[in-house]
MIDOSE-1310 file (N, C-alpha, C; in nm, 2 decimals, decimal comma, always signed):
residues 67
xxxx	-1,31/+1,86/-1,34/-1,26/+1,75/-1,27/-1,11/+1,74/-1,28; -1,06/+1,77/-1,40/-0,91/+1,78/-1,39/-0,85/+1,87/-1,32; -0,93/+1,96/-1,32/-0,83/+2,07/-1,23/-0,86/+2,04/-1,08; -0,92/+1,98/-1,01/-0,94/+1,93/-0,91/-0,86/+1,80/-0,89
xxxx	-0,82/+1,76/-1,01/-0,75/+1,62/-0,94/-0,56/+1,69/-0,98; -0,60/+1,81/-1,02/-0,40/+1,89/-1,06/-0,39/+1,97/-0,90; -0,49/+2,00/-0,83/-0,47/+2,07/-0,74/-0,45/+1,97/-0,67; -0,49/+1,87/-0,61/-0,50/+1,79/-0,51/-0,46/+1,67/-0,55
xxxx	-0,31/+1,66/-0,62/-0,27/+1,49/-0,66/-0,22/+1,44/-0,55; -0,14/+1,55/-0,46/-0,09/+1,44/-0,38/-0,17/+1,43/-0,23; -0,31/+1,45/-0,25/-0,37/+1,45/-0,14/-0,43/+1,30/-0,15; -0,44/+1,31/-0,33/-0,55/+1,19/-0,35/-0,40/+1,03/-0,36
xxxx	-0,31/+1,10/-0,39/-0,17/+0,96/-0,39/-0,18/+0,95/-0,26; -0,14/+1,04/-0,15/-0,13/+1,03/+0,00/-0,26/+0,92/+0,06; -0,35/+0,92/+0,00/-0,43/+0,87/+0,06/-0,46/+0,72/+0,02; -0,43/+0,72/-0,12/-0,40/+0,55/-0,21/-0,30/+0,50/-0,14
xxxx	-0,21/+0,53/-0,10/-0,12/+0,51/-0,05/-0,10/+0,45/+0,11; -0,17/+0,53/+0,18/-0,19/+0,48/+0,30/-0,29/+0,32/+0,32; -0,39/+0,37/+0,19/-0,48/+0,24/+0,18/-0,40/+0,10/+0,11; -0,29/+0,16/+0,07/-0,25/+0,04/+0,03/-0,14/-0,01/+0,10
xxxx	-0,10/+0,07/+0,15/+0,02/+0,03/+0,28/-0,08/-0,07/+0,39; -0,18/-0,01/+0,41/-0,23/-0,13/+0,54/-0,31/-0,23/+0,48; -0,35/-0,26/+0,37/-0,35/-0,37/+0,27/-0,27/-0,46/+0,28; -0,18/-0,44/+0,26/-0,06/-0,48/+0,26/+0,01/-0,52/+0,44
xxxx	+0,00/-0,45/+0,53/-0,02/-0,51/+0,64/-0,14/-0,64/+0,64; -0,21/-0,61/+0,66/-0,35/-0,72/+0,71/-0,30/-0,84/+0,59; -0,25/-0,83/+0,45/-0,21/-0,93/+0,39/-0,08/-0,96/+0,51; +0,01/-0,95/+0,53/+0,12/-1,01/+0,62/+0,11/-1,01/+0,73
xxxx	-0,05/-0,98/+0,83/-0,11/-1,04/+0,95/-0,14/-1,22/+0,90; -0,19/-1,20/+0,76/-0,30/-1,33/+0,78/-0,15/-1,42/+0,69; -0,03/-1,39/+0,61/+0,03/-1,42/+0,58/+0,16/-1,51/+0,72; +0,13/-1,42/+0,79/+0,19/-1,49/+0,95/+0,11/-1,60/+1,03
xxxx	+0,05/-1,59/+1,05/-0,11/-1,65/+1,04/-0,11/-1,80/+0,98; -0,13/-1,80/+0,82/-0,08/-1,93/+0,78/+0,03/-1,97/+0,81; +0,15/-1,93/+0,83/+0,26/-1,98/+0,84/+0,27/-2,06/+0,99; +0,25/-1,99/+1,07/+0,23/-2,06/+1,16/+0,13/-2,17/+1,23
xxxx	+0,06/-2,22/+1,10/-0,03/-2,28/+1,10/-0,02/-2,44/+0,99; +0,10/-2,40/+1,00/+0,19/-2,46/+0,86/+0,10/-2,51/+0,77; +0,05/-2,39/+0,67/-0,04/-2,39/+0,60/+0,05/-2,29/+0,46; +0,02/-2,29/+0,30/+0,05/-2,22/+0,22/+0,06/-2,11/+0,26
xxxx	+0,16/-2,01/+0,24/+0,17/-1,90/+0,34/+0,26/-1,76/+0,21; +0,32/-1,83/+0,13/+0,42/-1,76/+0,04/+0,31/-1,70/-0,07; +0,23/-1,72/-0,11/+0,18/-1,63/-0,18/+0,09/-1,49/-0,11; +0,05/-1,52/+0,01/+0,01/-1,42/+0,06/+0,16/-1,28/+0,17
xxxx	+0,23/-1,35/+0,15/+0,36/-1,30/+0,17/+0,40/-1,21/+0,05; +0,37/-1,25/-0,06/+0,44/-1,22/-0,15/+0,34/-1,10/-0,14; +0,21/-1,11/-0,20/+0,13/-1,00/-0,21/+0,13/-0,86/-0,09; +0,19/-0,97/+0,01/+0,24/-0,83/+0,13/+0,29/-0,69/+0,13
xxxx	+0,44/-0,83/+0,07/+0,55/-0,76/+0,03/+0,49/-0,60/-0,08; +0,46/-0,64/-0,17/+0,41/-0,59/-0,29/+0,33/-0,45/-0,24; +0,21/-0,49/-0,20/+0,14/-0,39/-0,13/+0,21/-0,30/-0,03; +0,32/-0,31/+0,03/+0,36/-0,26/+0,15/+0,43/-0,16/+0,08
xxxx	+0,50/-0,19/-0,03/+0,62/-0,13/-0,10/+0,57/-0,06/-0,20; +0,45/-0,04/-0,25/+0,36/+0,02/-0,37/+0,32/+0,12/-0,25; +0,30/+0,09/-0,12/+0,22/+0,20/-0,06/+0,30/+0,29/+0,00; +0,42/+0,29/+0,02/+0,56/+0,38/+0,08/+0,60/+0,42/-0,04
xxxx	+0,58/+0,36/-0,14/+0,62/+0,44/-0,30/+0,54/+0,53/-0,32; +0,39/+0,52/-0,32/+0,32/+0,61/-0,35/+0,27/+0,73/-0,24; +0,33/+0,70/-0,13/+0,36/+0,83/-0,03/+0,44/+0,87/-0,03; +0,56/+0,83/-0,07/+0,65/+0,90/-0,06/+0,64/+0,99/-0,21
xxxx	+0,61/+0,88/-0,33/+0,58/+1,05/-0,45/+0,50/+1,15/-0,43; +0,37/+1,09/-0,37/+0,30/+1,20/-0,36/+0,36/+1,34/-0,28; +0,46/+1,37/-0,21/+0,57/+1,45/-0,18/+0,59/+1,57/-0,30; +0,64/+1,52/-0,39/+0,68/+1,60/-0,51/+0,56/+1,68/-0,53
xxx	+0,41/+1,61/-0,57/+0,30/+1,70/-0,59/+0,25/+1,79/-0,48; +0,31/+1,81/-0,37/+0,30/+1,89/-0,24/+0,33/+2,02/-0,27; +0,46/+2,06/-0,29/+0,48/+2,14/-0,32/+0,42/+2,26/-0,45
């Protein structure tokens, strides 16, 4: 199993990554959503933010394990 996850790290980051990038969308769909519903809206904003930026981080490292 380890040598399977040393050959293919950045297949398996690439893919956490995409999942957590559109996590992170659909949170700042429904984050737009409340707001204009003038309802609590900043905590699901925040969690957006977070997920959006975790998931461009971990695409873009998985890069390095590419090579």
């Amino acid at each position: 199993m380890l040598k399977f996850y040393k050959r293919n790290r950045w297949l398996i980051l690439s893919f956490v990554g995409i999942l957590t990038l559109s996590s992170g969308l659909c949170f700042f769909g429904e984050a737009l959503t409340l707001k204009n519903n003038d309802k609590a809206w900043f905590l699901f904003g925040t969690i957006s933010l977070i997920l959006i930026n975790s998931g461009v981080s971990l695409m873009i490292g998985a890069n390095i394990y590419n090579k």
